[in-house]
N, C-alpha and C positions, 0 to 999 in steps of 0.2 A: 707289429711294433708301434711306439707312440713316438712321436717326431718333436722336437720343437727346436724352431727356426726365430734365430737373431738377430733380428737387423737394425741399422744404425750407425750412428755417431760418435766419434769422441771428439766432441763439442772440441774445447779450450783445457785451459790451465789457469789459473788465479793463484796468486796468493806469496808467489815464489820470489826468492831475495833478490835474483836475477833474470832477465829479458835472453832473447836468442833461445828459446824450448825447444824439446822435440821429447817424445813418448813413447817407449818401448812398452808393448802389453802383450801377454796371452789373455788364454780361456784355458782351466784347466778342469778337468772332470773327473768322476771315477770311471773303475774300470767295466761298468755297462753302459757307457757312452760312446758313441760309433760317428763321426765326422763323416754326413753323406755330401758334403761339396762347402765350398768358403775354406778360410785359411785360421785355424783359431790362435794365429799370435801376425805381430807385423810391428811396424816403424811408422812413424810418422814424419814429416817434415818438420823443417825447423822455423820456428815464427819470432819474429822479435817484432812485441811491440811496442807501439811508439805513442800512444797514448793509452790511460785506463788501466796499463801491466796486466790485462788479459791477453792469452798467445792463444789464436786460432786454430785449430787444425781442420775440425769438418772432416777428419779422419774416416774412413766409410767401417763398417762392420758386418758380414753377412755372414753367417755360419747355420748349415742347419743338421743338426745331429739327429739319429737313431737310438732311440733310447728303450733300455731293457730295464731296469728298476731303476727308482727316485736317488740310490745311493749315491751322494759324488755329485750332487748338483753341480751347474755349472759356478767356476767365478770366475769373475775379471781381475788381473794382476796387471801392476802397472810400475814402471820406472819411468821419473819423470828427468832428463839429464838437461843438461846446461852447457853449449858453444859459445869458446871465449872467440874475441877476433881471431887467434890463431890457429882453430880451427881444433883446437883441446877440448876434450867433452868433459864435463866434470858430473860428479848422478846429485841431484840434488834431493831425489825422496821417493819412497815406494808407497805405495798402496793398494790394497785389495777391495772388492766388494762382492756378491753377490748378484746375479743374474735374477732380476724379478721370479717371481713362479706362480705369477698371475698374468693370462692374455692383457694385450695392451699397451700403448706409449706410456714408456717413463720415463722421468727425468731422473736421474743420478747425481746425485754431487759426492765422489770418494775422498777423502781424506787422506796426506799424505803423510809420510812422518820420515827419518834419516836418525841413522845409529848417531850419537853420541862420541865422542871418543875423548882420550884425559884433554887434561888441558895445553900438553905440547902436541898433541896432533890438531886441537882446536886452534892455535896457534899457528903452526905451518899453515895449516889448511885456509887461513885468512892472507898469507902473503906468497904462499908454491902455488895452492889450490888444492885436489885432489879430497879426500878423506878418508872418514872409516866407510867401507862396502861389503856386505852380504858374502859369506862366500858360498853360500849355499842359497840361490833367488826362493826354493821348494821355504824357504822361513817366512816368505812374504804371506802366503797365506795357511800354512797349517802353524798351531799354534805350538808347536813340540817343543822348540827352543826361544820364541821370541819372549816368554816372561824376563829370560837373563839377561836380553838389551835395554841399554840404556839410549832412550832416545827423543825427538823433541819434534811437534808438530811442523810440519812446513807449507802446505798452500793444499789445494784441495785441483781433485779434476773432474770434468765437467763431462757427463754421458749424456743421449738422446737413445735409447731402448726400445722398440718394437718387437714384442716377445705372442708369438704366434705358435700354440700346441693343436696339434693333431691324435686322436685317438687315446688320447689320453682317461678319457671316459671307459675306456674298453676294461680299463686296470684299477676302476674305483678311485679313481680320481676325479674331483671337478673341480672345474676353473673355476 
């Protein structure tokens, strides 16, 4: 079988309307992908910061899969949320990217984006908070229903990528 192991960072966050971040992400793959040790989803901690509006995390990423055919690369899926002082989370943006599929450090920068909603939910959501959310996260990255959202860019997130295959030459593949 051909292996490839992920390892890394989710660097930061830029770009976002508000400080106090934290980062919910998976890894999601098809169904000839086998999880031989690492954890392919997690949290992050919360950063607020206090010059520059980039939020740290240094988040670790280690995953190394068993892989049976190229189907179902991996990706990376990302919710980017938001701690007010009260301790209320609010989601401020999703975003997906793709797992390199050449050996090597990379640098990732994902782009995030947040549904839209009329203009009385745009409204509450500037003075209650809360908004419009997903109700299905599986929209984040396959494309089945996301053409019918309306939606608006929001800050972008920051990866570091160490992407290591093994045996993969066995199957006509080369890196």
């Amino acid at each position: 079988m051909a292996e490839l192991h992920v390892i890394g960072q989710l660097v930061g966050a830029a770009g976002f309307p508000h400080g106090r971040l934290f980062c919910k992400w998976g890894l999601h793959t098809g169904g000839a992908w086998r999880v031989l040790s690492g954890s392919k989803q997690g949290q992050t901690q919360v950063d607020d910061p206090q010059t520059g509006g980039t939020a740290y995390w240094s988040h670790p990423i280690d995953v190394h899969y068993a892989v049976q055919g190229l189907h179902g690369w991996p990706k990376m899926h990302f919710q980017v949320w938001h701690q007010d002082s009260f301790g209320r989370c609010q989601l401020l943006g999703y975003g997906y990217c793709h797992v390199p599929s050449t050996p090597g450090h990379h640098r990732i920068s994902c782009a995030t984006w947040r549904p839209r909603g009329s203009w009385q939910e745009e409204l509450s959501q500037m003075f209650v908070g809360g908004g419009p959310q997903l109700r299905s996260p599986d929209v984040i990255y396959s494309g089945a229903d996301r053409y019918r959202l309306h939606t608006e860019a929001v800050g972008t997130v920051e990866l570091e990528l160490g992407v290591i295959m093994r045996h993969f030459d066995k199957y006509g593949v080369d890196a």
